[in-house]
C-alpha positions as CSV (number, residue, x, y, z in Angstrom):
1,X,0.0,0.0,0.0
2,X,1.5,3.7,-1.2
3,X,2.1,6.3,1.7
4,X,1.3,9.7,0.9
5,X,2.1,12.9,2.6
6,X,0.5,16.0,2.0
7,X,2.4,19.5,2.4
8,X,0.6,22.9,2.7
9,X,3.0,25.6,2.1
10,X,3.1,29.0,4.0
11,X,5.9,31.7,4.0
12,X,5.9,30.6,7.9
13,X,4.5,28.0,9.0
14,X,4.1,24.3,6.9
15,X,1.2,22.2,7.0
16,X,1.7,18.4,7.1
17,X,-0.6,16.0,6.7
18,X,0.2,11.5,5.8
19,X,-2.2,8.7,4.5
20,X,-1.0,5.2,5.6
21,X,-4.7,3.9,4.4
22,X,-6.6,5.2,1.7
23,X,-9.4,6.9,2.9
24,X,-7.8,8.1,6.6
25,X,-5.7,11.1,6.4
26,X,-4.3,12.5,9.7
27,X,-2.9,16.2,10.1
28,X,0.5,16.3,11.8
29,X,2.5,18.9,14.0
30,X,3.4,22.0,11.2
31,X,6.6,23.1,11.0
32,X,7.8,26.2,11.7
33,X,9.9,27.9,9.1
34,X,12.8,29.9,9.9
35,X,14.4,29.7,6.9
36,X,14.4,27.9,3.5
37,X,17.1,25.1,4.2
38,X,15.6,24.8,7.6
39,X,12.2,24.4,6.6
40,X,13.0,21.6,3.5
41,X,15.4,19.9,5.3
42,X,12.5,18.7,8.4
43,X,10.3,18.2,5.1
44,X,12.9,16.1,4.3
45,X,12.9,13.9,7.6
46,X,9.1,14.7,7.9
47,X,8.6,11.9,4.5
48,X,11.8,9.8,5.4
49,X,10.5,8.9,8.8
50,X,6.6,8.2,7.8
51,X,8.4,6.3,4.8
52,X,6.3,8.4,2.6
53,X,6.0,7.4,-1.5
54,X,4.2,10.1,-2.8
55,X,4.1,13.7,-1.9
56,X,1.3,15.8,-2.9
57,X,1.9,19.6,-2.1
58,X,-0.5,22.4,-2.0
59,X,-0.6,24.8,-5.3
60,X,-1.8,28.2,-5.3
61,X,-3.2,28.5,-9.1
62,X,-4.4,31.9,-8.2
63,X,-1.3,33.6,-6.9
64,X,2.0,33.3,-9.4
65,X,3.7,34.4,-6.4
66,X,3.3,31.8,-4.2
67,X,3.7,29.4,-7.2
68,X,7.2,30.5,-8.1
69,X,7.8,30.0,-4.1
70,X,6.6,26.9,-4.1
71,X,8.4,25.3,-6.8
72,X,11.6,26.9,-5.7
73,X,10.9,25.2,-2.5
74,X,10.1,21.5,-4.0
75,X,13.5,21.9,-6.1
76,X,15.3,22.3,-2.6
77,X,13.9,18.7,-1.0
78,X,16.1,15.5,-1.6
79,X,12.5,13.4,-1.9
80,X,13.4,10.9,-4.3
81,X,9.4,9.8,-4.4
82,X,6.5,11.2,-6.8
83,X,5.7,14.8,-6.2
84,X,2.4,16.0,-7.4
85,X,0.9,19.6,-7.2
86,X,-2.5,19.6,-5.9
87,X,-4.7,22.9,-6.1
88,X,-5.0,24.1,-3.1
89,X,-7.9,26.5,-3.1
90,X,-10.0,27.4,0.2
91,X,-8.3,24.9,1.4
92,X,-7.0,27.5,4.4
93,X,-11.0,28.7,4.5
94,X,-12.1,24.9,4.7
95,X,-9.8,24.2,7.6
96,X,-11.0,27.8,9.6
97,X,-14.9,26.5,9.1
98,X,-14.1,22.9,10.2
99,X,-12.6,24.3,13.3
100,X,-14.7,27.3,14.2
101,X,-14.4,27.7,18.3
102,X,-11.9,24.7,18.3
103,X,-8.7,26.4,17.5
104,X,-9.0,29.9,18.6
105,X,-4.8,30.6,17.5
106,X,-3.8,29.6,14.1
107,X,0.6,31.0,14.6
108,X,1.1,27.2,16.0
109,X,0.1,25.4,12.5
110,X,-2.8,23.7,13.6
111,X,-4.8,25.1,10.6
112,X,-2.0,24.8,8.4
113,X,-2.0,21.0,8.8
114,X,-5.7,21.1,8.7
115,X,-5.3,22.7,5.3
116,X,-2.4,20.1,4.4
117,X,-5.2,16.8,5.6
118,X,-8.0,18.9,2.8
119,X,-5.2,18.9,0.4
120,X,-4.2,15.7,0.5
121,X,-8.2,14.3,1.0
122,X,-8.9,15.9,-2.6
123,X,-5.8,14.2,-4.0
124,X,-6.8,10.6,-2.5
125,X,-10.8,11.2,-4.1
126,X,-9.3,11.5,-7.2
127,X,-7.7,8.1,-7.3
């Protein structure tokens, strides 16, 4: 059975979401970005240590931004696995509703791996 890994990615916080199963997806603890080489490198141990075989990251198709972030910050993981962009959209605004009066402070990545568990649910539907 494939592992995936979902990654939602902010300019300071990083969402992280893995699928052992199919059809469960669990968020996990966000990391906290400090810096680019920082940030891919516990990416990095993130998938190695959940044994992950596909990645599926987060896409912002409505901010070229973002984008050109994003894929500057997939070309700096060593993830030898399959990487696939997912769209992204309202995923942030899906993860705020599902927790309304749950998570009252978003700066310690709940919602960000929230976001990352919607991501990755889309991609898995699709299969």
């Amino acid at each position: 059975m494939k592992k995936y890994a979902a990654i939602d990615v902010g300019l300071k916080r990083i969402g992280l979401a893995v699928s052992m199963m199919s059809d469960i997806v669990n968020p996990k603890e966000a990391i906290l970005r400090k810096n680019r080489n920082q940030a891919s490198s516990e990416v990095d141990n993130f998938l190695e240590y959940w044994e992950i075989d596909t990645l599926v990251v987060g896409y912002p198709k409505a901010s070229e931004e973002m984008m050109r972030r994003i894929d500057h910050f997939v070309k700096l993981l060593k993830f030898k696995g399959e990487i696939v962009l997912e769209n992204e959209n309202m995923s942030s605004v899906e993860a705020k509703d599902l927790t309304k009066g749950e998570i009252k402070h978003k700066r310690d990545g709940r919602l960000d791996s929230i976001a990352a568990k919607i991501i990755l649910e889309r991609y898995l539907e699709k299969l």
